[in-house]
PANU-450487 format. One line per 8 residues: number of its first residue (from 1); for each residue z negated, x, y negated of N, C-alpha, C. Coordinates in steps of 0.001 Angstrom, whole numbers, plus 500000, padded with zeros to 6 digits. Each point is the difference from the previous one (the first is absolute). Example, Ala and Ser with C-alpha at 12.3 -4.5 7.8 and 13.67 -1.06 7.14 Angstrom:
2
1 = 492200/513190/505690/500000/499110/498810/500000/500900/498800 | 500720/499650/498950/499940/500820/498810/499270/499230/498910
***
This chain:
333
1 = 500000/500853/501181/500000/499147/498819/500000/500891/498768 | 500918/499504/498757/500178/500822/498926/499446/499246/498994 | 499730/500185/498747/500342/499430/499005/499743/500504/498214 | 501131/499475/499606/500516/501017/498849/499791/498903/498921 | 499943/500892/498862/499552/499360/498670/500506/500625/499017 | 501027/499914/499616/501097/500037/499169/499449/500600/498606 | 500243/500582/498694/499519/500280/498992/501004/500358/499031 | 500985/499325/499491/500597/500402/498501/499320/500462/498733
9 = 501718/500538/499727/499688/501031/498840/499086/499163/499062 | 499150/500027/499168/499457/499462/499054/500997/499844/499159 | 500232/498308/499274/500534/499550/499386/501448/499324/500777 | 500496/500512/501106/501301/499228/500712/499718/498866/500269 | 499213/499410/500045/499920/498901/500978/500178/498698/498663 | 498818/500658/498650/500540/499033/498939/501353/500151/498833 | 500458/501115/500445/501564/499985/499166/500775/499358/500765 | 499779/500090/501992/501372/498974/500288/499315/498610/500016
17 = 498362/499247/499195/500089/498720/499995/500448/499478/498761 | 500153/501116/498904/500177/499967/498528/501704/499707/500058 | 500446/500640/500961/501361/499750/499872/500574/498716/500916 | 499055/499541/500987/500404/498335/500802/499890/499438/498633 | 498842/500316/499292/499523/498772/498984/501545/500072/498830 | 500836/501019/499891/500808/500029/498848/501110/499093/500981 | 499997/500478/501126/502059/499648/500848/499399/498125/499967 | 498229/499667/499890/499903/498479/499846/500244/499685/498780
25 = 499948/500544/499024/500304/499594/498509/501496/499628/500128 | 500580/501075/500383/501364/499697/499610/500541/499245/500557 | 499566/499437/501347/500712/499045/500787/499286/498876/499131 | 498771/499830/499178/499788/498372/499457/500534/500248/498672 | 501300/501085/499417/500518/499977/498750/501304/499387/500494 | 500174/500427/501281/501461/499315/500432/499629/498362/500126 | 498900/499600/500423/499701/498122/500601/499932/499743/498159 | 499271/500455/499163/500571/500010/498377/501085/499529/499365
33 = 500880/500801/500969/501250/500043/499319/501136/499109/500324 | 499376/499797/501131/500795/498863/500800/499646/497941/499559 | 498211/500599/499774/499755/498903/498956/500776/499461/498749 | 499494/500962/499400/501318/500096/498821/501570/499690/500294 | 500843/500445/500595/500953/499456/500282/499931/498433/500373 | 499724/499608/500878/499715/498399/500010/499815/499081/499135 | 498868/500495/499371/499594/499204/498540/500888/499783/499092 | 500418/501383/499319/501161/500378/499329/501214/499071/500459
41 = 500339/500344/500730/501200/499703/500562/500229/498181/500231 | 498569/499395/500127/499923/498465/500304/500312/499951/498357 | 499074/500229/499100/500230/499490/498471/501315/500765/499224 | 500209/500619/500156/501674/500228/499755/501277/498978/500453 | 500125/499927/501530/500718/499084/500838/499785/498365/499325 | 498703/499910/499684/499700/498612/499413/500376/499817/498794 | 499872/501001/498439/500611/499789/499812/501771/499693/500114 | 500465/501137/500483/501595/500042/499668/500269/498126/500784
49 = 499208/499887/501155/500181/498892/500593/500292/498602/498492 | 498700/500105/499507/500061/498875/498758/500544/500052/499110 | 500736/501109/499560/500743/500311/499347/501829/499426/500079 | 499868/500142/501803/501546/499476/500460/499806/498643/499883 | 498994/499443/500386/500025/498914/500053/500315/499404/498485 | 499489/499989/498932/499862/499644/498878/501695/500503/499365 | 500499/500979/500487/501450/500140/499721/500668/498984/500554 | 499926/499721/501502/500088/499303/500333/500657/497885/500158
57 = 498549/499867/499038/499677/499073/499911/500839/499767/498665 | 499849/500834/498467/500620/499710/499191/501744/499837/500630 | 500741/500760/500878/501048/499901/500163/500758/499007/500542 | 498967/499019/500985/500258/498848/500437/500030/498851/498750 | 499107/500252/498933/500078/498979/498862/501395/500392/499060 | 500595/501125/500493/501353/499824/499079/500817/499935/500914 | 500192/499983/500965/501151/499404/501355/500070/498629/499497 | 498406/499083/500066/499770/498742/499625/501268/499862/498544
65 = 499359/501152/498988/500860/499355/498692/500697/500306/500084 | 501124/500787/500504/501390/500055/499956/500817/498982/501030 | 499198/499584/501238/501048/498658/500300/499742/499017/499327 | 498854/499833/499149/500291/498486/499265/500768/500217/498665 | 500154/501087/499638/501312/500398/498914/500984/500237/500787 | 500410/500105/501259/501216/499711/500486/500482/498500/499892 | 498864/499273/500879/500200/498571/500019/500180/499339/498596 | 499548/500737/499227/500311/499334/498930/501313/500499/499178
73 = 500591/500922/500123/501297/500510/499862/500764/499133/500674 | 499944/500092/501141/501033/499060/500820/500398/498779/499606 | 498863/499491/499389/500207/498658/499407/500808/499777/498722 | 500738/501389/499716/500063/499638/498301/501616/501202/500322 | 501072/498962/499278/501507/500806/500058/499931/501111/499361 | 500744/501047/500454/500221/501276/500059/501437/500120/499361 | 500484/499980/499126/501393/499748/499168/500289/500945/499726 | 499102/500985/499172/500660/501249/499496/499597/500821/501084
81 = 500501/501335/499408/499695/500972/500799/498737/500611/500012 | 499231/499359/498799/498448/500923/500146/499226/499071/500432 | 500269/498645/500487/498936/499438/500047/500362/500269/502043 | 501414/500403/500575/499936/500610/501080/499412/501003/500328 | 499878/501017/498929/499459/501188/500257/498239/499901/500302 | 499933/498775/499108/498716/499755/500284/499156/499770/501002 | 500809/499355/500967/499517/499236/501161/500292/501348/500691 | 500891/500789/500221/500387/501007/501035/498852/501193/499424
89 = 499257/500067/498822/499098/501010/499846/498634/499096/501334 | 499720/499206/499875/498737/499037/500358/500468/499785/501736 | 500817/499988/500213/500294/500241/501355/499963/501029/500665 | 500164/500760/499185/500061/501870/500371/498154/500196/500041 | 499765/499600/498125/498856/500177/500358/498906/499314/501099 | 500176/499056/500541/499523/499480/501048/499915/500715/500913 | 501050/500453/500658/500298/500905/501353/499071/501267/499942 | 500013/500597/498665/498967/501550/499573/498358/499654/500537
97 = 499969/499125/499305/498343/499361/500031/499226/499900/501563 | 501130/499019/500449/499435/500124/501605/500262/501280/500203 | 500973/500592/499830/499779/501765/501113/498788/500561/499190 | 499825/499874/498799/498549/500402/499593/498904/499634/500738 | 500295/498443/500564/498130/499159/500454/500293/500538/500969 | 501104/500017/501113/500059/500518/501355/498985/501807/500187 | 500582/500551/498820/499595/501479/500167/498264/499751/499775 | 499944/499969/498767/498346/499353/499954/499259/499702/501239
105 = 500346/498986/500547/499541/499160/500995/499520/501258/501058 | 501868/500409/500020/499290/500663/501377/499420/501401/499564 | 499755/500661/498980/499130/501182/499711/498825/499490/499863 | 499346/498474/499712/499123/499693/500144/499225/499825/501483 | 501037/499737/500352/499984/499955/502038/499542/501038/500222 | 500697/501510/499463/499529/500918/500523/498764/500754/499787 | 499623/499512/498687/498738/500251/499869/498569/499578/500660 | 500626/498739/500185/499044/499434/501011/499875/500006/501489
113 = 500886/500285/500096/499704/501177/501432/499774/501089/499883 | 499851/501013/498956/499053/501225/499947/498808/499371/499972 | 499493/499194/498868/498693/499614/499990/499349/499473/500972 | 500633/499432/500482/499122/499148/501476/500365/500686/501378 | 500278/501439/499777/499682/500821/501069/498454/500329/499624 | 499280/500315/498526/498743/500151/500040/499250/498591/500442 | 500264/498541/499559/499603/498777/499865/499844/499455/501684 | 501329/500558/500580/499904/499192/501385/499643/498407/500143
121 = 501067/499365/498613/499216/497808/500209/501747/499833/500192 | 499962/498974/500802/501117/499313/500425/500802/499626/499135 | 500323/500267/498846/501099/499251/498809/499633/500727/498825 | 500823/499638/499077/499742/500441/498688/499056/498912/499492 | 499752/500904/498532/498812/498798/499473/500013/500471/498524 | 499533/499344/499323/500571/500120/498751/498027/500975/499337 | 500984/501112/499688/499205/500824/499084/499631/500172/498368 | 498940/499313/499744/499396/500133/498465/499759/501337/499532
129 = 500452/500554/499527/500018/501621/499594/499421/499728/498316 | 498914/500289/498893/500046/500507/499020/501095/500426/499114 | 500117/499322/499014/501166/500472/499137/499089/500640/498852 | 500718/500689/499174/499125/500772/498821/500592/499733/499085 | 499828/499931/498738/500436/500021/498389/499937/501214/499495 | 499479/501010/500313/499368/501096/499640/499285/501322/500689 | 500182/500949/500188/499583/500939/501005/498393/500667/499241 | 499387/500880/501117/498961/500441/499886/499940/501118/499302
137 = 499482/500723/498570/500023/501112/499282/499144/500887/501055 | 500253/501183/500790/499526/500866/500727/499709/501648/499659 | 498535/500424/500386/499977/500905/498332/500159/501264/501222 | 501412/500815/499598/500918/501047/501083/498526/501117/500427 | 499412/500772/499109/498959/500895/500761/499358/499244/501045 | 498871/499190/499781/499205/499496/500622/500760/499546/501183 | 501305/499984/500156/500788/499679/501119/500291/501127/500700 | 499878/500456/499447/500910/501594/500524/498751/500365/501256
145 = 499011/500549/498671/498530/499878/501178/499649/499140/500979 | 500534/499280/500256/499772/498732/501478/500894/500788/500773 | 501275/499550/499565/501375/501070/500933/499518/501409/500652 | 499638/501044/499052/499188/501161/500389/499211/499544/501061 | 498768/499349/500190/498832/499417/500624/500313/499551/501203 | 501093/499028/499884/499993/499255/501246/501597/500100/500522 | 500838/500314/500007/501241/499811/500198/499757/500666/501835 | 501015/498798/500659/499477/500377/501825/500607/501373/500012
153 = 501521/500537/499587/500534/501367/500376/499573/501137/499710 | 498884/500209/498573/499517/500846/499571/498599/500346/500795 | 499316/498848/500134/498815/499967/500847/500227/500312/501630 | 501011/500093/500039/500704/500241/501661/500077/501312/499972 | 500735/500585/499057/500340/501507/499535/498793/500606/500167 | 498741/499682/499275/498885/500709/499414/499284/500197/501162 | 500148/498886/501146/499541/500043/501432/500508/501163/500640 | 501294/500309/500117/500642/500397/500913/499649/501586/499508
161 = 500075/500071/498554/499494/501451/499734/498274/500609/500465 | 499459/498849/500021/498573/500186/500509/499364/500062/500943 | 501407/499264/501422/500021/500487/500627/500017/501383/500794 | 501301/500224/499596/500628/501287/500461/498727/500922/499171 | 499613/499664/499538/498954/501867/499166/498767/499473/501192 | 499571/499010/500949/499133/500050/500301/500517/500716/501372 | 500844/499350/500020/501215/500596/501852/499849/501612/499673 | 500413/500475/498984/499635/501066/499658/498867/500905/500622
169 = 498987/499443/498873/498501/500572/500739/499541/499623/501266 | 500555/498869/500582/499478/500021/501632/500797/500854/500441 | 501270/500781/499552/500836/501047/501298/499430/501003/499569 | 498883/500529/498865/499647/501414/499618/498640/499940/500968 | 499371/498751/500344/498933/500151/500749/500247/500538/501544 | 501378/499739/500381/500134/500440/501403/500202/501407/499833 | 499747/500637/499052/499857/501331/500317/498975/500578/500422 | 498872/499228/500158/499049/499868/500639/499908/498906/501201
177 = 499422/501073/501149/499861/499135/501299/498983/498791/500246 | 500441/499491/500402/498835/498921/500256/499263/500273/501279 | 499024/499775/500455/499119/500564/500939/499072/499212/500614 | 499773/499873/501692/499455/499182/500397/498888/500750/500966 | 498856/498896/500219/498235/501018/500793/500543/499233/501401 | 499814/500522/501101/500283/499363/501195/498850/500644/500575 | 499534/498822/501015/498617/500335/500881/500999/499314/501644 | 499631/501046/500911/500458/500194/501391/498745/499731/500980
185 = 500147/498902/500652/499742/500420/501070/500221/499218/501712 | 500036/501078/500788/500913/499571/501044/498456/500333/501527 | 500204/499292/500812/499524/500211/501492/500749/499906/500754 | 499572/501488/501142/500889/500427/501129/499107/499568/501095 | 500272/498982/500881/499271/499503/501747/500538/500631/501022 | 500760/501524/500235/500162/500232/500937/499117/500117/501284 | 499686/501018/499707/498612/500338/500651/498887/499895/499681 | 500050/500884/498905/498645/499583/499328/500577/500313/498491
193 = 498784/498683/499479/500519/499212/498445/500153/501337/498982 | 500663/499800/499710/500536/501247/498624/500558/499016/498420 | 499050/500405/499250/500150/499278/498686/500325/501299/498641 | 501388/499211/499302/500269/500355/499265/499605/499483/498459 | 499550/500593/499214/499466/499523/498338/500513/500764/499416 | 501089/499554/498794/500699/500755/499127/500107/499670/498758 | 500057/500502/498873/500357/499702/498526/500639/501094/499347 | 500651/499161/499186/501064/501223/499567/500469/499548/498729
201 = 500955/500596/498743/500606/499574/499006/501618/499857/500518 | 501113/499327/499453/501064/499713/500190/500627/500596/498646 | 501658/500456/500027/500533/499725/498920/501235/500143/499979 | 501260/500220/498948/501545/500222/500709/500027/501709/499105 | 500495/500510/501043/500642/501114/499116/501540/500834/500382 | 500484/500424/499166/499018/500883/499141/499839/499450/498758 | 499431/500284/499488/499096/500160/498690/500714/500280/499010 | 501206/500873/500045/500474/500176/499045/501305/499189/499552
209 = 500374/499134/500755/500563/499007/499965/499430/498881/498645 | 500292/500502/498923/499449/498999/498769/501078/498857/499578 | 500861/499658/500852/501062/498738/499309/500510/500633/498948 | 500668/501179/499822/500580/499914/498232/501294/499371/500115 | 500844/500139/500928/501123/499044/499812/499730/498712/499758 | 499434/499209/500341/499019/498598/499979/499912/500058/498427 | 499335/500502/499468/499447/500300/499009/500739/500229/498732 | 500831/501132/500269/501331/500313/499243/500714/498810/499604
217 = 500253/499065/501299/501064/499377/500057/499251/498700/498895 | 498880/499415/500228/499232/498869/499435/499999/500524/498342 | 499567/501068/499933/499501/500139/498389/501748/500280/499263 | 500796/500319/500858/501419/499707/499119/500603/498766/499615 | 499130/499157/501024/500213/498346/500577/499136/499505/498774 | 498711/500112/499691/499187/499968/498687/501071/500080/498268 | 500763/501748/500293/500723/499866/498540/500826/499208/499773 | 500594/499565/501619/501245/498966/499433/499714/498097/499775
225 = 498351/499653/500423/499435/499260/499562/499899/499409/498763 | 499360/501335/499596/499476/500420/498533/501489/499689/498961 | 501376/500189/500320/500788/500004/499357/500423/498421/500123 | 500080/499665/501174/500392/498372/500429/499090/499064/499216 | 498191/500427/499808/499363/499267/499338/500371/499908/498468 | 500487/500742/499185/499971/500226/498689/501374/499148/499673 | 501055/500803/500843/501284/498889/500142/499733/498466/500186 | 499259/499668/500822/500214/498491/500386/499170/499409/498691
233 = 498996/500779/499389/499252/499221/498686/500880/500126/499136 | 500825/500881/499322/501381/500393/498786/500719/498490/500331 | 500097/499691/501662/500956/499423/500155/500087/498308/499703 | 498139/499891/500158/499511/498717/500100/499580/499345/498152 | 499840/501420/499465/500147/499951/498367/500962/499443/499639 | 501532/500664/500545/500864/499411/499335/501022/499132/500677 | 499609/499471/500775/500110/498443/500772/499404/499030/498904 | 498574/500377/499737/499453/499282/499172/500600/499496/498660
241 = 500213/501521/499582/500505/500242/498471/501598/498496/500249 | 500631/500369/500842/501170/499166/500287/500010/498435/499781 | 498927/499992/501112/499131/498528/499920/499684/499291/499082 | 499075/500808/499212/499751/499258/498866/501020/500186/498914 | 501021/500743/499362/501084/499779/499833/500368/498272/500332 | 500517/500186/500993/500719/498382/500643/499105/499326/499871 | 498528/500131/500207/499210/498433/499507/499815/499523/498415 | 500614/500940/499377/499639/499944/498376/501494/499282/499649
249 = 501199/500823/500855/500741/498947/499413/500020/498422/500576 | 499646/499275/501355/499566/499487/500506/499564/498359/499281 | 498514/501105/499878/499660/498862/498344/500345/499715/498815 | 500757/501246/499118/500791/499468/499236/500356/498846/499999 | 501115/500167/501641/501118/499072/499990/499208/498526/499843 | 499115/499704/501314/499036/498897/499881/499601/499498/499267 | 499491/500874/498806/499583/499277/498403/501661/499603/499259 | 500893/500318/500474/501018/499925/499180/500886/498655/500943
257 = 499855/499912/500916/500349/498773/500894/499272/499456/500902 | 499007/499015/499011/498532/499644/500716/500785/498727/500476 | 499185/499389/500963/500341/499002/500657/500163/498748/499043 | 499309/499703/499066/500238/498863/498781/501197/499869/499720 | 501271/501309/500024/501424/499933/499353/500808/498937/501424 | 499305/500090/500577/500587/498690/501213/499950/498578/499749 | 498894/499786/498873/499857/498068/499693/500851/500234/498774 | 500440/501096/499185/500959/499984/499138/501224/499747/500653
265 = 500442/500888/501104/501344/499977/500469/500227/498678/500238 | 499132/499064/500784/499973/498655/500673/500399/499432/498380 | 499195/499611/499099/500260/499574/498845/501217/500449/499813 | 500722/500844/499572/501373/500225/499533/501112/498945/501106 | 499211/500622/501663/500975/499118/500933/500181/498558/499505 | 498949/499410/499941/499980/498245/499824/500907/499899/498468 | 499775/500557/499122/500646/499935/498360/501337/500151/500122 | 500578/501083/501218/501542/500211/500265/500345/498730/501128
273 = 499277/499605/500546/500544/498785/501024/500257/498853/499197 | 499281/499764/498891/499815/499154/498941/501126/499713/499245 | 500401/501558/499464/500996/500288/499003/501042/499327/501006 | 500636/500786/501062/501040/499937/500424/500692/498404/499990 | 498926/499702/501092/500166/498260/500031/500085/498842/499000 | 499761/500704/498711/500320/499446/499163/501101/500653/498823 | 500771/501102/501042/501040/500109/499473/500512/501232/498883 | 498096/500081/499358/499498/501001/498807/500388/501588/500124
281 = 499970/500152/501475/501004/501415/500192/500318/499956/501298 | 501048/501053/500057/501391/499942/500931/499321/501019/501492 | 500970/500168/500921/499240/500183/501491/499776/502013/500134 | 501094/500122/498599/499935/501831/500377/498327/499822/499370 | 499779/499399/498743/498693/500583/499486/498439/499676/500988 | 500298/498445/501170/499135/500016/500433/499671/500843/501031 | 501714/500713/500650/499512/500339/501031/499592/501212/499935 | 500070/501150/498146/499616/500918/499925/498578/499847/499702
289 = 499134/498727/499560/498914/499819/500255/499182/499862/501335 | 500690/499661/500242/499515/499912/502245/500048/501110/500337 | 500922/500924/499613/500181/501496/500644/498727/501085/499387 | 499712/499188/498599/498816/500838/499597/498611/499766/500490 | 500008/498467/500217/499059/499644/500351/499188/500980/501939 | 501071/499987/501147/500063/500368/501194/499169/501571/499144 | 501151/500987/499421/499797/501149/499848/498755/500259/498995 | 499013/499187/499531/498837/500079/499339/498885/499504/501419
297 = 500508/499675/500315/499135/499385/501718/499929/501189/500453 | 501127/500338/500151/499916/501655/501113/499405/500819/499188 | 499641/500337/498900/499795/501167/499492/498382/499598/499965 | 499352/498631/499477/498846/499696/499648/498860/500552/501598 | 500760/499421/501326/499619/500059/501110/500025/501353/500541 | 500907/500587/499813/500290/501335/500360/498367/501174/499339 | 499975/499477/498456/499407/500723/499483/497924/499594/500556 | 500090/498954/500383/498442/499769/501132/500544/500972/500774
305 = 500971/499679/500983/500098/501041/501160/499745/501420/499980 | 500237/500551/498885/499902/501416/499171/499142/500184/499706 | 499254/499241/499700/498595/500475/499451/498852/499961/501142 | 500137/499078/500973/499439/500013/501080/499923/501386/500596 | 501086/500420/500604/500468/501028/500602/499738/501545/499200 | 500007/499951/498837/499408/500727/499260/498485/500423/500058 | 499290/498851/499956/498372/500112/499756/499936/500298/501181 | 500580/499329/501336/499395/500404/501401/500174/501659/500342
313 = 501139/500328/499241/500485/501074/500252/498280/501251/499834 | 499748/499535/498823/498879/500756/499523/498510/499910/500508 | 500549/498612/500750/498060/500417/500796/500497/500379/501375 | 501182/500136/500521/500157/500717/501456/499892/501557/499684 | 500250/500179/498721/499985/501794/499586/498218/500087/500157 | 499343/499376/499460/498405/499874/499818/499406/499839/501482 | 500711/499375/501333/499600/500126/500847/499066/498547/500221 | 499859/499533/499364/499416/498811/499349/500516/498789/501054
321 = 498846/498941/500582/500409/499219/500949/499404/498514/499080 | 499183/500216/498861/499313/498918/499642/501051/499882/498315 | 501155/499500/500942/501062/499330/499037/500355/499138/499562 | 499581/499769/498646/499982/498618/498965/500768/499528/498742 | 501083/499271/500412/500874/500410/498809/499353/499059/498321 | 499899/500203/499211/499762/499569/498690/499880/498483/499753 | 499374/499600/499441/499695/498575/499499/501325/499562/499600 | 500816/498890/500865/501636/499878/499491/499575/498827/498485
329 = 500954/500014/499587/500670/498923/498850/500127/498435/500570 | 500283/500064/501287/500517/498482/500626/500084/500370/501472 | 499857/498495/500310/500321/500150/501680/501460/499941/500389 | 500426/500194/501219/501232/499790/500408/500026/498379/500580 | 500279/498904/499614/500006/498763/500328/499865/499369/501315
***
């Protein structure tokens, strides 16, 4: 019977638990990050989702008004040549409109099958998204310092360098042996009983075997850390710097095409349906009012979408999971 009792170098045993505890950090910066994506990715998808829809929806209300200005063309002789040209603009334009709602429709389709790969519910369903009048004034240092703080790739980086310097010092410890006390002892029943009692020290040698290749190889593994860490922060600065760039123009735009310029557009619509039908102006001027009206829709909607995508942009740099977008102006109906 033997038995041995093992004895490491002083200090190995807690640099390789110092380093389980880092390879666990980084695997819960990756479940982080993957959080983030989801989240992100659901309130993004939702908007662009309400966004199609609401394109959408306005485009079906001018399909509506251009066949009842057909039908009502039809009803009324066509003698000259402009009042032909007229009807053949409104027929044409008819045909545009649907390939417009068709495209809509189905980019709206497709959005909603990205989204409800996170959602997993049997159908679409109609999404209330926040509209804004106005974006959030965001003061750039005090941002910057969150980004610094918390951003998942930088904090991944800072791991991986803190790692490797600890991988480091556990391969300088194997230059020292580790060493074990063993106590022996054995009985012989041949003839007569013969007992063996032994103790002894254990160890590997030689001795002069200190790991420097090990060693060599890790602390070169350390400088190019050291360079990857400094890079990936330069890099996450000016991601940032970029970022907020695009969220500044963002809001601009938002304060400059707040959702209110939509009960104007509607107002102009009803005043030109008005005019026409009573004759007060002719079909080029209404229908260059309809054409403004669609293209103030797209730009008003577009510019929520932008600003959304903007602000989110800046708390996924922050690393940030407790994401709240701003007190809106109005609901989405």
């Amino acid at each position: 019977m033997s038995v041995t009792q093992p004895f490491y170098f002083p200090g190995k045993q807690k640099l390789a638990g110092e380093i389980a505890g880092i390879r666990e950090m980084i695997a819960g910066l990756s479940l982080a990050e993957t959080r983030l994506f989801v989240r992100y990715g659901v309130i993004g998808l939702s908007y662009r989702y309400a966004v199609a829809s609401e394109l959408a929806k306005h485009l079906e209300e001018r399909v509506t008004r251009f066949k009842a200005i057909q039908v009502y063309l039809s009803s009324r002789p066509f003698a000259s040549p402009r009042k032909r040209m007229e009807k053949h603009i409104v027929e044409m334009k008819q045909i545009l409109l649907q390939k417009n709602l068709d495209e809509v429709r189905a980019g709206r389709d497709i959005i909603w099958a990205k989204l409800n790969l996170f959602l997993d519910l049997p159908g679409p369903i109609v999404v209330r998204s926040p509209w804004f009048n106005r974006g959030e004034v965001l003061d750039r240092e005090a941002l910057l310092a969150k980004v610094e703080h918390g951003n998942i790739d930088y904090k991944r980086q800072v791991l991986v360098l803190d790692r490797t310097l600890k991988e480091t010092d556990l391969a300088r410890t194997f230059s020292y042996p580790d060493f074990g006390l063993s106590f022996l002892y054995h009985e012989d029943r041949a003839q007569e009983t013969e007992r063996f009692v032994g103790a002894g020290i254990s160890f590997t040698v030689p001795l002069w075997n200190a790991n420097r290749d090990g060693v060599k190889s890790l602390e070169a593994a350390v400088e190019a850390e050291k360079s990857r860490t400094a890079f990936v922060k330069r890099e996450v600065i000016q991601t940032f710097t970029s970022s907020f760039i695009a969220f500044e123009i963002a809001r601009s735009n938002l304060e400059r095409l707040p959702m209110t310029m939509l009960d104007d557009v509607h107002a102009r619509l009803l005043d030109a349906d008005e005019s026409f039908n009573a004759d007060l102006i002719d079909l080029v001027t209404y229908g260059e009012v309809e054409s403004q009206a669609f293209e103030t829709h797209l730009a008003v909607l577009s510019a929520q979408h932008e600003y959304v995508e903007k602000y989110m942009a800046l708390f996924i740099l922050q690393g940030r999971e407790d994401f709240t977008l701003p007190a809106p102006a109005r609901k989405n109906p």
